[in-house]
C-alpha positions in Angstrom: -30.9 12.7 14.9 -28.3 14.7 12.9 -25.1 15.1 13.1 -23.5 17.9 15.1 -20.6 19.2 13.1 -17.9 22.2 14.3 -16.4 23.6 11.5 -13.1 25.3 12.6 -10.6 27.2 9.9 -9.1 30.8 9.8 -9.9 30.9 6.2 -14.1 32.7 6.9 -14.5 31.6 3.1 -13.4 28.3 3.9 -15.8 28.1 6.9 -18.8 29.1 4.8 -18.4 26.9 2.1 -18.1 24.2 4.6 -21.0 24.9 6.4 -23.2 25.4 3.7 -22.2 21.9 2.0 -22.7 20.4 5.4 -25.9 22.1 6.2 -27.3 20.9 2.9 -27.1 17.6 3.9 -30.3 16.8 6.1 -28.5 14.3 8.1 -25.9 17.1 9.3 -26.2 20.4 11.2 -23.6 22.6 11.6 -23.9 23.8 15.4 -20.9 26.1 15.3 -17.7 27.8 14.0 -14.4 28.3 15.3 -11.2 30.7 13.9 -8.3 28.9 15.6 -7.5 26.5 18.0 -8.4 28.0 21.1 -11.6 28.7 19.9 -12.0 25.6 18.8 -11.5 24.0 22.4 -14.1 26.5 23.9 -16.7 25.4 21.8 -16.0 21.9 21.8 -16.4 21.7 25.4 -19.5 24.0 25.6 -21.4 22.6 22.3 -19.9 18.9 22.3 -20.4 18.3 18.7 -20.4 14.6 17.6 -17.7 15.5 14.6 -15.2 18.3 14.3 -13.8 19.6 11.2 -10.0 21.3 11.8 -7.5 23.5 9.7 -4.4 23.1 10.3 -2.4 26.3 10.2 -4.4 29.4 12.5 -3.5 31.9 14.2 -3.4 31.8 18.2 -3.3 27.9 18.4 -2.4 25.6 15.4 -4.9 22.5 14.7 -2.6 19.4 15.8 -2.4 21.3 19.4 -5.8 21.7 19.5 -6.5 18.6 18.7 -4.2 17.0 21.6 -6.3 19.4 23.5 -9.8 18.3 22.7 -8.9 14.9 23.1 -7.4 14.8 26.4 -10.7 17.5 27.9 -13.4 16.4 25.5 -12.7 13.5 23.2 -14.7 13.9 19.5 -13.5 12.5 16.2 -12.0 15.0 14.0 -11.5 15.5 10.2 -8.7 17.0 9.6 -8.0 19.6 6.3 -4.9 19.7 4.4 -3.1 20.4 1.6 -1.9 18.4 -1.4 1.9 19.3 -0.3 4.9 17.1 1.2 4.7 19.2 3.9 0.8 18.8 4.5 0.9 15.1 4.4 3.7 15.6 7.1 1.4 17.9 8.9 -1.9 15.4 8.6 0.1 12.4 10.1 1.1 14.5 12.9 -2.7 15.2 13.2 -3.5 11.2 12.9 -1.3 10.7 15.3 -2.4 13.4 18.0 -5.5 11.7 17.6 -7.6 13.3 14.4 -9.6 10.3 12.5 -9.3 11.2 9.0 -8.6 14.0 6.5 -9.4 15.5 3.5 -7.6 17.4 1.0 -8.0 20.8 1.2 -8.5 22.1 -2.1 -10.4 25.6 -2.8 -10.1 24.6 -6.5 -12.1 21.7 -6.2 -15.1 23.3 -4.5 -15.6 25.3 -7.5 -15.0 23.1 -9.6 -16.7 20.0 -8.3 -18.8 21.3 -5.7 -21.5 18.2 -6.1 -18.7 15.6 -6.3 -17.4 17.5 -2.8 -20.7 18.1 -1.3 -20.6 13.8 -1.4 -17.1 12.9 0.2 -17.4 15.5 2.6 -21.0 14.6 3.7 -19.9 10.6 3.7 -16.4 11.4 6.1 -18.8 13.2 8.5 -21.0 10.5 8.6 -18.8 7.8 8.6 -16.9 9.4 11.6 -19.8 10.0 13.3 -20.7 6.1 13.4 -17.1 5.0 13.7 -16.6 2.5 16.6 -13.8 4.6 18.1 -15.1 7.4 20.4 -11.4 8.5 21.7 -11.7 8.7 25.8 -8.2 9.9 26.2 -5.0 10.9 24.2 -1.2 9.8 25.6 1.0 12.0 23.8 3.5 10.1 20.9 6.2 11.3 22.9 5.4 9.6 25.6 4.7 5.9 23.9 7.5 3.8 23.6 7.9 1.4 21.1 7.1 -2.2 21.7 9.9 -4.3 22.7 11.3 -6.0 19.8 10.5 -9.8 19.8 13.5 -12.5 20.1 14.4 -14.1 16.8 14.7 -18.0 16.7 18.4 -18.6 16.1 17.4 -20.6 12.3 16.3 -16.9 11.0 19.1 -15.1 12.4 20.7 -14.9 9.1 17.6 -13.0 7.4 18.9 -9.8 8.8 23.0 -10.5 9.1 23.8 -9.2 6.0 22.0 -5.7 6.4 23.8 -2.7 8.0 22.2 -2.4 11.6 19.2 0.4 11.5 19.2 3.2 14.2 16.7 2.4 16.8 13.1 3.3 15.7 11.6 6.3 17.0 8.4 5.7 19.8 5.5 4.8 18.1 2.6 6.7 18.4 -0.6 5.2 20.8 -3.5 4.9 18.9 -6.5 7.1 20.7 -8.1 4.7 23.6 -11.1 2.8 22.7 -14.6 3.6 25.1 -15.8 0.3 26.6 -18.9 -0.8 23.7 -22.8 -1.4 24.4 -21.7 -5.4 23.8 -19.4 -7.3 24.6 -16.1 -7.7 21.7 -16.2 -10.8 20.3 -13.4 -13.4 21.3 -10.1 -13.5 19.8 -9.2 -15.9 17.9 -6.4 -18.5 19.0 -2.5 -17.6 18.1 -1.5 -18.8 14.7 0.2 -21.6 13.2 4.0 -21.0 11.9 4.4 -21.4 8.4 6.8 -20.3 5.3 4.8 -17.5 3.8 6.4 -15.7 1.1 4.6 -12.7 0.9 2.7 -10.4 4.0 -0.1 -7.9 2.4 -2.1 -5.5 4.5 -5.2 -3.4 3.3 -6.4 -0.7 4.9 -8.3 3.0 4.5 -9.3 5.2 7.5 -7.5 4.7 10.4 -5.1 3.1 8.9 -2.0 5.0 9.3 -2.0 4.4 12.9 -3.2 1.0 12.5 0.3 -0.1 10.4 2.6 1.8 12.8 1.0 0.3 15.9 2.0 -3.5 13.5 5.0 -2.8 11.7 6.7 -1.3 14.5 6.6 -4.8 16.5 8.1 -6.7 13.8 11.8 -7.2 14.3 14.6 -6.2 11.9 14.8 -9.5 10.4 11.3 -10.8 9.9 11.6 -12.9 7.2 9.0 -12.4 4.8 8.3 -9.5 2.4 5.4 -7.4 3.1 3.0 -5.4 0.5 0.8 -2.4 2.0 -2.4 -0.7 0.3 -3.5 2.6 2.4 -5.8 4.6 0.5 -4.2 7.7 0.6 -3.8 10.5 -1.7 -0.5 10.7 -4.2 1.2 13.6 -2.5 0.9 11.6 1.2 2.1 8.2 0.2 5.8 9.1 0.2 5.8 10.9 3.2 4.0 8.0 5.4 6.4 5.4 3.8 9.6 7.6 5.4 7.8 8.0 8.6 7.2 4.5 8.8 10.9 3.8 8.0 12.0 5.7 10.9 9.8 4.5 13.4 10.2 0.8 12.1 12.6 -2.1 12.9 12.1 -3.3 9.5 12.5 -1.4 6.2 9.7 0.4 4.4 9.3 2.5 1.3 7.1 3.5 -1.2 7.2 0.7 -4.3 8.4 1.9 -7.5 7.9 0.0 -10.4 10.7 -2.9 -10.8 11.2 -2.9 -7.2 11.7 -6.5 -5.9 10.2 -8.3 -2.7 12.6 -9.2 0.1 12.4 -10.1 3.4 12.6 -7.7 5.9 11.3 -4.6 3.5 7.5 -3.3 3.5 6.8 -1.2 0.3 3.8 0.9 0.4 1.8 1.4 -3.0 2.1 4.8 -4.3 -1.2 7.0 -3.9 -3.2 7.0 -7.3 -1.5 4.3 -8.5 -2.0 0.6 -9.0 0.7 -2.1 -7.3 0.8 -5.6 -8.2 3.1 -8.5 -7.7 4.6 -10.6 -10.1 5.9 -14.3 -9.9 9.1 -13.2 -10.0 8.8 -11.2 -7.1 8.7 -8.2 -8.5 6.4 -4.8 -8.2 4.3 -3.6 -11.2 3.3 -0.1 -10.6 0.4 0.9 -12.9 -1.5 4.2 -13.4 -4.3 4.2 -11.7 -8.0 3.3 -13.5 -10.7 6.0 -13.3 -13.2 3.4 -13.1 -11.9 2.3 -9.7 -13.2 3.6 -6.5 -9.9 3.2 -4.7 -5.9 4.4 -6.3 -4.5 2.0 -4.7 -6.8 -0.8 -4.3 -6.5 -3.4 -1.8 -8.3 -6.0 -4.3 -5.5 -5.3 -7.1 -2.7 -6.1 -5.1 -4.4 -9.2 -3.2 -5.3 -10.7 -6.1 -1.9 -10.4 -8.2 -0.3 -12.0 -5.1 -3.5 -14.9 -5.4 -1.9 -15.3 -9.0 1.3 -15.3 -8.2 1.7 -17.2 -4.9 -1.0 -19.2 -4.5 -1.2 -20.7 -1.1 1.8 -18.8 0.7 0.3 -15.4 1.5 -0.8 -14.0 4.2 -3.1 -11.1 4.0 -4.5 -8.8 6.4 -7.5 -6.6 6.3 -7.2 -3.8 9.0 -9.6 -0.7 9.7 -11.4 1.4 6.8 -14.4 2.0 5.1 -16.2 -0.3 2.6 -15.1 -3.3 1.8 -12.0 -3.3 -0.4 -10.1 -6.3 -0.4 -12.7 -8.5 0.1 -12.4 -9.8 -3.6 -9.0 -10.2 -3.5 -8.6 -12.0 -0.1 -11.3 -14.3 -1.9 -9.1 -15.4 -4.4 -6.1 -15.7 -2.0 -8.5 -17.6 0.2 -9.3 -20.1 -2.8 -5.6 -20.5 -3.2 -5.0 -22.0 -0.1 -3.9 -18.3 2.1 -4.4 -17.4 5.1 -6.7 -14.0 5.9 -6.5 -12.3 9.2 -9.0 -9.2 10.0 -8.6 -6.6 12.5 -11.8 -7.0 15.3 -14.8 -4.8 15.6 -13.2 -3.1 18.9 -10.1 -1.9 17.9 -11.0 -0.5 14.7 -11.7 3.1 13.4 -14.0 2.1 10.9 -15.3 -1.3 10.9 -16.1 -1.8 7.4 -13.0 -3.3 5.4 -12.4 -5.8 8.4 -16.8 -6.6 8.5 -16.6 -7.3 4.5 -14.4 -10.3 5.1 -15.4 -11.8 8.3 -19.4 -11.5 7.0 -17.9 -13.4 3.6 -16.2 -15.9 5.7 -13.2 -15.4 4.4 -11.3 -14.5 7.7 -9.3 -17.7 9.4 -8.4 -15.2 12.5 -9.6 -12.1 13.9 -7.0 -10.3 16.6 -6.9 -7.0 18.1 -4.9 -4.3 16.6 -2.3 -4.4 19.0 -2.3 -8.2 18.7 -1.5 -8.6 15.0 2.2 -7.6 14.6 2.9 -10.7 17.4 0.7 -12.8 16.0 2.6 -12.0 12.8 6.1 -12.6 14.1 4.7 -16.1 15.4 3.3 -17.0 12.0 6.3 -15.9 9.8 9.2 -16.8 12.5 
């Protein structure tokens, strides 16, 4: 059966480009249009397409409303468009966290331009929404969320954070979307973990993934001891704009890596969109340019396997929600080093695909719930 698609933008050339590339795809059928928000709630609720495609800037009602909208009266996944600005990745995290899945650049350019290469991602987001695990059942505003309660440090790691100046408390973290109860039953957790002096954290992860990290990072206290990499696929215009929002909602410290920058405790840096990140022995970040012949700027496989190279059997990676099945390389060579790999479980994620690469390689020593990870982490590293 195809998949029911309501494309909603002000733009009407924007629309009909939209729908045409969609309706091109025999697996897709484009069962209506909407101008602005308010239309796009009305025929959400009367057509109750399986995927929505949202603009975010319309008249009448702006998309990130509508989207709190839809999913509180009539839960879908939605792609969300934006632009290649600082302000659009802003604007598309505000839409993650209101509940969107995933987004797209919005680039008029590039549909002339590359209408074939477009015609592709477009048609595989759609798709891959459409079979995503997650079928959001209800949305509690961000506003409403308050962080988790920051975990008690052991008094022999009091001194990782003594030095620092005190950071303001985070902001509330946003909930992700609630999960609808699955045809099967989840498979079991995996016990808690076993404490141990890791010198390095890293986390992959693609769609779904910005809420993914902020539901971990913000229960890790100020002065978790170990450094922590991240690899988000994200564009190169959105990179620095998650890594701030993630400093201000985070006990710890994050920012996007720069080349030279050096691993400490208590710091998360985020690779740069379009970019390479790996990790030296020294502890510090090599930022490369990014290689046209790889799928993914930043890869998750780059940065695992410079930190296989580099330290061995004291890493501890973690493979959240996305598509594909990035990182799967790398957390093989950390895995024949002697690390440890975690994977986020078939229930809680967006996209089980990244997560289902390493637990059907057997590479995964635990599997936990999203909103089990960041404690588990504080009971490995503290």
């Amino acid at each position: 059966m195809a998949v029911k698609v309501l494309v909603v933008d002000d733009s009407g050339f924007f629309r009909r480009r939209v729908s045409e590339i969609l309706a091109a795809d025999s697996n897709i059928q484009v069962v209506g249009t909407a101008t602005n928000g308010k239309e796009a709630i009305d025929q959400a609720l009367a057509l109750k397409p399986d995927v929505i495609t949202m603009d975010y800037e319309m008249p009448m009602m702006d998309g990130i409303t509508a989207v709190r909208h839809i999913m509180q009266r009539c839960p879908t996944p939605v792609l969300m468009f934006s632009s290649l600005t600082h302000e659009g990745a802003r604007v598309t995290l505000d839409a993650l966290d209101a509940g969107a899945v995933d987004f797209l650049p919005k680039n008029f350019e590039d549909i002339s331009r590359n209408p074939e290469k477009v015609k592709q991602l477009l048609c595989e987001k759609i798709l891959s929404i459409s079979r995503s695990n997650r079928r959001v059942s209800a949305y509690t505003p961000a506003a409403q969320v308050s962080a988790p309660a920051p975990t008690p440090a052991p008094s022999s790691v009091a001194s990782y954070g003594s030095s620092a100046p005190a950071r303001p408390a985070p902001a509330p973290a946003p909930a992700p979307a609630a999960i609808a109860p699955r045809s099967h039953a989840a498979a079991p957790s995996s016990p808690a973990p076993k404490r141990k002096a890791y010198k390095l954290v890293a986390i992959g992860t693609s769609t779904g993934g910005p809420v993914a990290l902020q539901r971990v990072l913000t229960q890790l206290p100020a002065n978790f001891p170990a450094p922590i990499v991240l690899v988000q696929h994200m564009p190169a215009a959105f990179t620095k704009a998650f890594a701030e929002r993630l400093d201000k909602l985070c006990r710890i410290s994050v920012k996007e890596a720069e080349d030279g920058d050096i691993l400490r405790p208590g710091l998360a840096l985020l690779a740069p969109g379009g970019k390479q990140m790996m990790i030296d022995g020294r502890g510090a970040v090599k930022i490369l340019p990014g290689d046209e012949r790889l799928n993914y700027k930043p890869c998750v496989d780059i940065t695992f396997g410079s930190a296989a190279k580099s330290y061995g059997d004291k890493v501890l990676a973690v493979v959240l929600t996305g598509m594909g099945a990035d990182g799967r390389e790398g957390a093989r060579l950390l895995k024949q080093g002697g690390s440890a790999i975690w994977a986020q479980d078939e229930a809680s994620c967006v996209i089980y695909g990244m997560p289902m690469a390493i637990v059907k390689a057997e590479l995964a020593d635990a599997v936990y719930s999203l909103d089990d990870i960041g404690r588990h982490l504080v009971e490995a590293c503290l």
